[in-house]
C-alpha positions as CSV (number, residue, x, y, z in Angstrom):
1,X,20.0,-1.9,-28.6
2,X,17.1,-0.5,-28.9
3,X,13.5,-2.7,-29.6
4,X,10.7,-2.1,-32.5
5,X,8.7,-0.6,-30.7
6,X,11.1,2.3,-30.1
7,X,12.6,2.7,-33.7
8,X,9.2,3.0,-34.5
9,X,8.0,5.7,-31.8
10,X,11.3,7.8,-32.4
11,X,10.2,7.6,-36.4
12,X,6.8,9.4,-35.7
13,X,7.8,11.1,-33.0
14,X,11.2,12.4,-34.7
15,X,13.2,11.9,-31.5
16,X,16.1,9.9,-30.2
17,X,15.6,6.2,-29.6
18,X,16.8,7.4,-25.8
19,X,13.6,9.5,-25.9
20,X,11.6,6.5,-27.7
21,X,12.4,4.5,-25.1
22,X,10.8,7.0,-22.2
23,X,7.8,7.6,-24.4
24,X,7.2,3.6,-24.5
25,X,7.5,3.2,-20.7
26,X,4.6,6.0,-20.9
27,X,2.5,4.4,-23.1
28,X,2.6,1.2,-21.4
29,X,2.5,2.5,-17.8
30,X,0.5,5.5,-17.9
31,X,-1.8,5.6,-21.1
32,X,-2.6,1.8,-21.5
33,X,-1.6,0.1,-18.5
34,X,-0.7,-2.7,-20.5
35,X,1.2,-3.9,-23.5
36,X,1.2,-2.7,-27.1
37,X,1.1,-5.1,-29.4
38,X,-2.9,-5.2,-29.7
39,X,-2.9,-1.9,-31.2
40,X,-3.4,-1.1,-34.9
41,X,-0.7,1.5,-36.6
42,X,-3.1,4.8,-36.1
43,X,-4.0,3.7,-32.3
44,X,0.0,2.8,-32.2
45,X,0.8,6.4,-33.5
46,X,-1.7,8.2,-31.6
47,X,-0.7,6.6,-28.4
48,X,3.0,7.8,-29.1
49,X,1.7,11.0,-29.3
50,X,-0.3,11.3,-26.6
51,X,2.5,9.9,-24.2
52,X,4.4,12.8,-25.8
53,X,2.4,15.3,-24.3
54,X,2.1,13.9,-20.9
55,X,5.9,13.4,-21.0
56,X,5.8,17.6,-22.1
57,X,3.2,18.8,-19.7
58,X,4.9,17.1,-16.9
59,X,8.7,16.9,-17.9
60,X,10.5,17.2,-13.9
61,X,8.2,14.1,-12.7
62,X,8.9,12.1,-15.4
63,X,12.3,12.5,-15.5
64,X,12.1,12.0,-11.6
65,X,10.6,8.9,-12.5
66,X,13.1,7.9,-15.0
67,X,16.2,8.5,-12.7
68,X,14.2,6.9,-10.2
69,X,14.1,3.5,-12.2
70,X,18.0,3.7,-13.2
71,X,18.8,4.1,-9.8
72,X,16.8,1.5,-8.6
73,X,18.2,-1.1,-11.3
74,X,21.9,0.1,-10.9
75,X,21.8,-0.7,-7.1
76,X,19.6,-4.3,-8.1
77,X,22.6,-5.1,-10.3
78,X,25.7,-4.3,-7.6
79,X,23.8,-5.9,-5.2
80,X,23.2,-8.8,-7.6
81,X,26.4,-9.0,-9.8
C-alpha cells in the first residue's frame, strides 16, 4: 500500500506509485539525505522533480540499486522468517 508521500509524488510526477516509490528513496537518500516532511509543497514538488532527473540521467545504476535493495531484503526475510 502505498504511503502519502508516494500518492503525492506519482500525482506531480504522473507516474506509477511503483515509480513514486523509487523517486522517494531518491529524494530522501540522494537529494536531502534526510526526511521530507520539513519541506513546504513547492520545495516538496521540486524535490520530486529533481529526483526525477537523476533517476533519468542515470537509469542502469539506479535500478542497480533498486534490485540491489530487494535482494538484500528478500534474503533478510528467508533468513529471518
Amino acid at each position: 500500500m502505498p504511503n502519502p508521500y508516494q500518492v503525492h509524488i506519482s500525482k506531480i510526477l504522473r507516474c506509477t506509485v511503483a515509480h513514486a516509490a523509487r523517486i522517494e528513496t531518491i529524494m530522501r537518500d540522494f537529494v536531502f539525505h534526510a526526511t521530507l516532511d520539513w519541506l513546504s509543497p513547492n520545495e516538496f514538488a521540486a524535490a520530486a522533480m529533481k529526483a526525477q532527473r537523476l533517476y533519468l540521467q542515470d537509469k542502469t545504476a539506479f535500478e542497480t540499486f533498486f534490485d540491489s535493495v530487494r535482494t538484500h531484503a528478500i534474503k533478510e526475510k528467508q533468513a529471518h522468517g
